[in-house]
C-alpha positions in Angstrom: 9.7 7.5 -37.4 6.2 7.8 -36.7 3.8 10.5 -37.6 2.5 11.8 -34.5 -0.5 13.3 -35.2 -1.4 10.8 -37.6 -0.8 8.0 -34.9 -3.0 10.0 -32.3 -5.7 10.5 -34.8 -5.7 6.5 -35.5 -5.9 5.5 -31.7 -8.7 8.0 -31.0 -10.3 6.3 -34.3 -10.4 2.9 -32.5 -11.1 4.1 -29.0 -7.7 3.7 -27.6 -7.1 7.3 -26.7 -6.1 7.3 -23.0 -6.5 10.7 -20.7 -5.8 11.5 -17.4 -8.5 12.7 -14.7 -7.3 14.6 -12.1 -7.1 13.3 -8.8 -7.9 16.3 -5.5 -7.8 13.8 -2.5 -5.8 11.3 -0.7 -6.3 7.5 -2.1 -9.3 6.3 -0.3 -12.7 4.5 -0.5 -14.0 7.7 -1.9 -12.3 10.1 -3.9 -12.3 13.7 -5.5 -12.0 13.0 -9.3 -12.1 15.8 -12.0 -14.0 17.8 -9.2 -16.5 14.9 -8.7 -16.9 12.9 -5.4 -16.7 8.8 -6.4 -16.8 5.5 -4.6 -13.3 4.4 -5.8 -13.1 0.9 -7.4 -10.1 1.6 -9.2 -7.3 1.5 -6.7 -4.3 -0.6 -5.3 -4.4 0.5 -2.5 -5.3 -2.3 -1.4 -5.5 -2.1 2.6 -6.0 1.7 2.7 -2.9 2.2 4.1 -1.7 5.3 1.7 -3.5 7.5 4.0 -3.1 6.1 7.1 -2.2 8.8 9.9 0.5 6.2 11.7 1.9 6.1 7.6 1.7 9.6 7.2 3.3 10.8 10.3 6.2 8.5 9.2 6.8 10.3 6.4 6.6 13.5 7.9 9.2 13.1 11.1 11.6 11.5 8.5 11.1 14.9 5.9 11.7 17.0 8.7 15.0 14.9 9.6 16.3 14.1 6.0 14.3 16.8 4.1 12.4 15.8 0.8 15.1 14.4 -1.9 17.5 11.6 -1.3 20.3 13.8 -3.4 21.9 11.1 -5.0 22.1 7.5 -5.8 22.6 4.7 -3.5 26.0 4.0 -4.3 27.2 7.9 -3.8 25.3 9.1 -0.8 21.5 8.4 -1.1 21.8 5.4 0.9 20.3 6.3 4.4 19.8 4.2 7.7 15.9 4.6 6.8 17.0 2.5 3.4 19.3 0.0 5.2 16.4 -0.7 8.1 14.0 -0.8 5.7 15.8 -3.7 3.6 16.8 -5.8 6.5 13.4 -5.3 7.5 11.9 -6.5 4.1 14.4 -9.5 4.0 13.0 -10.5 7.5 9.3 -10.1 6.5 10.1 -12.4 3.2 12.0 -15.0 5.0 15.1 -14.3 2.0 18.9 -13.0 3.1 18.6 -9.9 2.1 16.7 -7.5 0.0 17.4 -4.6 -1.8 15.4 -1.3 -2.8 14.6 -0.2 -6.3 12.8 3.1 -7.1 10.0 1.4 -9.0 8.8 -2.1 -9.6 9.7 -1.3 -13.5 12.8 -0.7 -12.6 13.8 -3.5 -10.1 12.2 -6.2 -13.3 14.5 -4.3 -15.6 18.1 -4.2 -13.1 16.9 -8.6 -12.8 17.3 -9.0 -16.7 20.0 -6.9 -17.4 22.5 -7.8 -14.1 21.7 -11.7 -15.2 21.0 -12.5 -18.1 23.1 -12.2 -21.8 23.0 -12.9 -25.4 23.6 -16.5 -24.6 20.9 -17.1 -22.0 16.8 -17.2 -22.4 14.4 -16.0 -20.8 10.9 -17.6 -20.3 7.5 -16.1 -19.2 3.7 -16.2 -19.3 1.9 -14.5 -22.0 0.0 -12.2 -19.9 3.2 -11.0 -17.8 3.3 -7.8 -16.6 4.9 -5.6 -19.6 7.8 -4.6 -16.9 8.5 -8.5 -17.2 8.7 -8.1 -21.3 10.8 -5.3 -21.4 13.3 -6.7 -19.0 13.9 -9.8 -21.2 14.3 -7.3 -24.5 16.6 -5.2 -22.9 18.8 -7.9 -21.6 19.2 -9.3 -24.9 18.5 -12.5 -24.0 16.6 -15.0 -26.2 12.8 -14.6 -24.9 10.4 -17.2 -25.0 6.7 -17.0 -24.0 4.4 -19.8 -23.2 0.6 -19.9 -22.3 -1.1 -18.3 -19.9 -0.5 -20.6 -16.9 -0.1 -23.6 -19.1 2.9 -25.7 -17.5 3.3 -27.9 -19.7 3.3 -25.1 -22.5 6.1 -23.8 -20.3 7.7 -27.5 -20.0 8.3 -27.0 -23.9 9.8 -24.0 -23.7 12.5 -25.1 -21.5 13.3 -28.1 -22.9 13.7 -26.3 -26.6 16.5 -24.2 -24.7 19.5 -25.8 -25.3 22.3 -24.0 -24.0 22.5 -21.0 -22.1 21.3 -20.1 -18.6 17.4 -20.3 -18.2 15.8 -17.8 -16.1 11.4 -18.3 -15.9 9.5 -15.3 -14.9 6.2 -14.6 -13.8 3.6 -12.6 -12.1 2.5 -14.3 -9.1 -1.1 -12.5 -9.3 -2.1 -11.5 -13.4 -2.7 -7.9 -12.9 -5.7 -7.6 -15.5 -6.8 -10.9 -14.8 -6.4 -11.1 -10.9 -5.8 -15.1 -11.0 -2.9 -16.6 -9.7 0.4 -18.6 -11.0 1.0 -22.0 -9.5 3.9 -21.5 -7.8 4.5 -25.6 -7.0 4.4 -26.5 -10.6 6.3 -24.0 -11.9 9.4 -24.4 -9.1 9.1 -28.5 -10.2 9.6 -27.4 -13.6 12.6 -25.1 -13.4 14.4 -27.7 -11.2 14.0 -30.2 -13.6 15.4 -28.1 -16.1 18.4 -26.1 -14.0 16.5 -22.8 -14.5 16.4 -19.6 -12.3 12.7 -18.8 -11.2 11.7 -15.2 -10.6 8.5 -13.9 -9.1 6.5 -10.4 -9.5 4.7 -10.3 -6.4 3.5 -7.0 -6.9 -0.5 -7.5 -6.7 0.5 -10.4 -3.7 2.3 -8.8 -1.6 0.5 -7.4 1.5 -2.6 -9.3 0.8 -2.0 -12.6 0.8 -0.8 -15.2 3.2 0.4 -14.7 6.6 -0.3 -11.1 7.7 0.5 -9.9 4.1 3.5 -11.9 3.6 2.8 -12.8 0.0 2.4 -15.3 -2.7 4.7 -17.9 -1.1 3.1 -18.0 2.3 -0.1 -17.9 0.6 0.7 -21.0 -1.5 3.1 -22.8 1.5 5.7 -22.5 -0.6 9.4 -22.2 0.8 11.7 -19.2 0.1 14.4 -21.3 -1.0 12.2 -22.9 -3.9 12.0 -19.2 -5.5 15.5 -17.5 -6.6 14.3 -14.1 -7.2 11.0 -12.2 -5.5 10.1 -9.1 -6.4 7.4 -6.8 -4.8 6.3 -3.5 -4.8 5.9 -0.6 -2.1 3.2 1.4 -4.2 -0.1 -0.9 -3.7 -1.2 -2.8 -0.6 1.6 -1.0 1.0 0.4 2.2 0.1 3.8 4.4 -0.5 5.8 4.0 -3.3 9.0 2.2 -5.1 10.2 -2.0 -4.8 12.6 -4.5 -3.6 14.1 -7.7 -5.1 15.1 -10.4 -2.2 17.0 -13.1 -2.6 20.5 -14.8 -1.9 23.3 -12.5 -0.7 25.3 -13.2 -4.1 21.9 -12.2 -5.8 21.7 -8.6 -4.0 25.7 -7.8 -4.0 25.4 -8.6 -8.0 23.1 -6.1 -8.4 23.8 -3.5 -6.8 26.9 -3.9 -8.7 25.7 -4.0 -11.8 22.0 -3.6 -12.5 22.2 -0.1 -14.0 18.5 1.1 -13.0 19.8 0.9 -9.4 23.2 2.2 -9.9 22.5 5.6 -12.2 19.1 6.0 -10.1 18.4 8.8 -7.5 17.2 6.7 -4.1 13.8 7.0 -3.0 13.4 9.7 -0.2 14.0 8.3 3.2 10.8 9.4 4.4 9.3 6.9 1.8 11.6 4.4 3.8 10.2 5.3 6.7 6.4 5.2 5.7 6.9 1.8 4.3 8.3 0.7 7.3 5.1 1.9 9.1 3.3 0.1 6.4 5.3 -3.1 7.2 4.2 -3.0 10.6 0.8 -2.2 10.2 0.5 -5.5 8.1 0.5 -7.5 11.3 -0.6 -4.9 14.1 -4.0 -4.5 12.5 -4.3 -7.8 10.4 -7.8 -7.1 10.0 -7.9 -5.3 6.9 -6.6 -8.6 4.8 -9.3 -10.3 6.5 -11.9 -7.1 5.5 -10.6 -7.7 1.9 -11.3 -11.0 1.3 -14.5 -10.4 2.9 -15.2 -8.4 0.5 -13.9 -10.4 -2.4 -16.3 -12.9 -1.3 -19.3 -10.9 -1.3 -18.8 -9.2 -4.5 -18.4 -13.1 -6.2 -21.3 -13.8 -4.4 -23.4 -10.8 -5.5 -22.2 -11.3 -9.5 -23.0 -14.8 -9.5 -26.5 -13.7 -9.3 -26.0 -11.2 -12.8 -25.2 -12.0 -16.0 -22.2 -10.1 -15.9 -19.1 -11.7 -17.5 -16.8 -12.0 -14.4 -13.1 -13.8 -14.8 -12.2 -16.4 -12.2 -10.0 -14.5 -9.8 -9.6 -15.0 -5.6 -8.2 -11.4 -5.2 -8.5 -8.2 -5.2 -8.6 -7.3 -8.6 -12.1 -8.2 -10.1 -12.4 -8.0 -14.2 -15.4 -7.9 -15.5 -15.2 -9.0 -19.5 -16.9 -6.4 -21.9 -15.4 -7.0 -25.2 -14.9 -4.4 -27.5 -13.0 -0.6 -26.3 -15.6 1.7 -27.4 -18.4 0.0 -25.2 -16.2 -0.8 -22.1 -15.0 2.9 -22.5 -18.4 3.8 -22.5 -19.7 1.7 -19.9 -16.8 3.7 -17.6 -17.5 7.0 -18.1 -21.3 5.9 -17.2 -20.8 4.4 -14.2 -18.7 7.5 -13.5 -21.3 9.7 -13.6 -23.4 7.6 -11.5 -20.5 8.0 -9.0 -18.2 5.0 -9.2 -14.5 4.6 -10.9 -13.8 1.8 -12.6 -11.2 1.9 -15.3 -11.6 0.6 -18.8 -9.0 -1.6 -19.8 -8.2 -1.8 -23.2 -5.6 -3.5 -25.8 -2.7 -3.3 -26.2 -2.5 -3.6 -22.1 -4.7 -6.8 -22.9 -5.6 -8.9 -25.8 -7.9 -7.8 -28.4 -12.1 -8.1 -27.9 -11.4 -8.4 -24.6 -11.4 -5.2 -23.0 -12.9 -4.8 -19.6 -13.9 -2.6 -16.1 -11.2 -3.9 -13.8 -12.5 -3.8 -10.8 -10.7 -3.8 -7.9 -12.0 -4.0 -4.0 -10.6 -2.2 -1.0 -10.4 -3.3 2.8 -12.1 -0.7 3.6 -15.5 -0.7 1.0 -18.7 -1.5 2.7 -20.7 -4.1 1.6 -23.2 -1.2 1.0 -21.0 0.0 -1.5 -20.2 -3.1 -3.1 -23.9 -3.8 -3.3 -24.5 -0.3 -4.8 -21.4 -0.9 -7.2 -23.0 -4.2 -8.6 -26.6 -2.9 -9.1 -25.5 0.0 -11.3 -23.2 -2.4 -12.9 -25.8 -4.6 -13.9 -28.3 -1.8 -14.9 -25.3 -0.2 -17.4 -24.1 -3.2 -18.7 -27.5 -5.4 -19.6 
């Protein structure tokens, strides 16, 4: 067992103490942090939709008619017309059968693993997965392989050195400390060659890209049917809170009859249910804010191509610039914050080592003012 004070001690010792700041605001394009007023470039909230009055006053008419807590799980009586409209809405919006609700992305990657896979199977995923995605595998006991990062032929071997067993490939759809994408197309060519199940974390997708928000797949023209698992969550572009997995009516009835984080979980409160639904429908009713995003996804490449600042190649939201070692990107952070701006220093283990970074991330609703102000004191803090 580990010494605990030792073991703080020694992660303080190579800057890899985490602490939490304090938020006193709503989610927006400028928040109250530790009692200081920033531009907030550290969000995923995506479209801005966390506060949005239509969003809000959802949740509040559905309190007032189911009250705050759900009360129990799904399966005994937490299972209310807010969480069955939801779903069939979700299933609808994804083009799947059906779709079922999990109360956190975690959660819904962990029920996938557990409900499908055994002993006898393997599972097989990019290196820089989302650790949800690792931790499912190890606690489905199945065999877990891991190829590089977006290296299909890497992934190709991997499959083929599986000789018996079910095969299930998972991935992130968007690398959420990278911000570049999968390739959906090769990767469903590859597990139909080789009989495997593909899954899909959609979380950083979904909302943003393709039609009106509809995700990774639309954004890539690729069809439902190609993909035997997608997995989203509630808690970023859409601005409320928890996850669904869609897929194949066999797929949904199995796990809600046997992933356990579904089964032995407390539902999400219906008024989450019935913000999200808002949420949903603000995705095509005012379409504008995806468009407002990648405007501003543009613009920031635009303006950093003119630095010296070590920028990853990434269409999205999520903008990392490369630093290197904790201490300085750590440093670098807490700068910027006192100049007014959050950005969050992203250090190892949550990726590799010498390669910690500000992972930036852009809002629908930033100006390019602030995106111009943003880069300047970058550049003046970082060269």
């Amino acid at each position: 067992m580990k010494d605990l004070k030792q073991d703080l001690q020694h992660r303080k010792q190579q800057d890899l103490y985490r602490s939490r700041k304090i938020l006193k605001s709503p989610q927006g394009r400028e928040i109250i942090l530790n009692d200081k007023l920033v531009l907030n470039f550290c969000s995923n909230d995506y479209l801005g939709l966390a506060n949005h009055p239509d969003v809000i006053q959802s949740f509040t008419k559905a309190a007032q008619q189911f009250g705050v807590g759900s009360g129990a799980a799904h399966l005994v009586n937490g299972h209310t017309s807010s969480h069955h409209a939801l779903e069939e809405e979700l299933a609808d919006f994804t083009g799947y059968p059906r779709a079922l609700l999990f109360s956190t992305g975690y959660m819904a990657n962990l029920g996938v693993a557990q409900s499908l896979c055994s002993k006898d199977d393997y599972i097989i995923e990019d290196k820089l997965n989302h650790a949800s995605l690792l931790d499912a595998a190890n606690i489905s006991n199945a065999q877990l392989k891991r190829y590089l990062h977006k290296d299909y032929n890497s992934l190709q071997k991997k499959l083929s050195s599986c000789k018996s067993g079910g095969k299930l490939v998972s991935s992130d759809s968007v690398f959420s400390m990278d911000g570049d994408e999968a390739d959906i197309k090769l990767m469903t060519r590859h597990c139909r060659e080789n009989s495997a199940r593909l899954m899909l974390d959609d979380a950083h997708g979904f909302g943003v890209l393709g039609e009106n928000g509809r995700g990774s797949l639309s954004h890539q023209h690729i069809p439902t049917s190609d993909v035997d698992i997608y997995m989203a969550t509630l808690g970023k572009a859409m601005g409320t809170a928890g996850a669904f997995i869609a897929g194949s009516d066999e797929l949904i009835e199995t796990l809600i009859q046997t992933a356990r984080c579904y089964i032995y979980t407390t539902a999400m409160p219906a008024a989450v249910a019935e913000a999200t639904r808002t949420s949903l429908q603000l995705l095509t009713r005012e379409n504008w804010r995806q468009q407002s995003l990648n405007s501003n996804i543009e613009y920031f490449k635009n303006l950093i191509t003119e630095t010296e600042l070590n920028l990853l190649e990434s269409s999205t939201a999520i903008q990392p610039v490369i630093i290197g070692d904790s201490k300085t990107a750590t440093d670098i952070s807490q700068k910027m914050f006192d100049l007014g701006f959050h950005i969050a220093a992203i250090r190892p283990p949550t990726v590799p080592k010498n390669t910690s970074r500000l992972r930036i991330t852009l809002r629908a609703d930033h100006s390019e003012q602030d995106i111009k102000r943003l880069v300047d004191a970058l550049t003046k803090s970082i060269i």
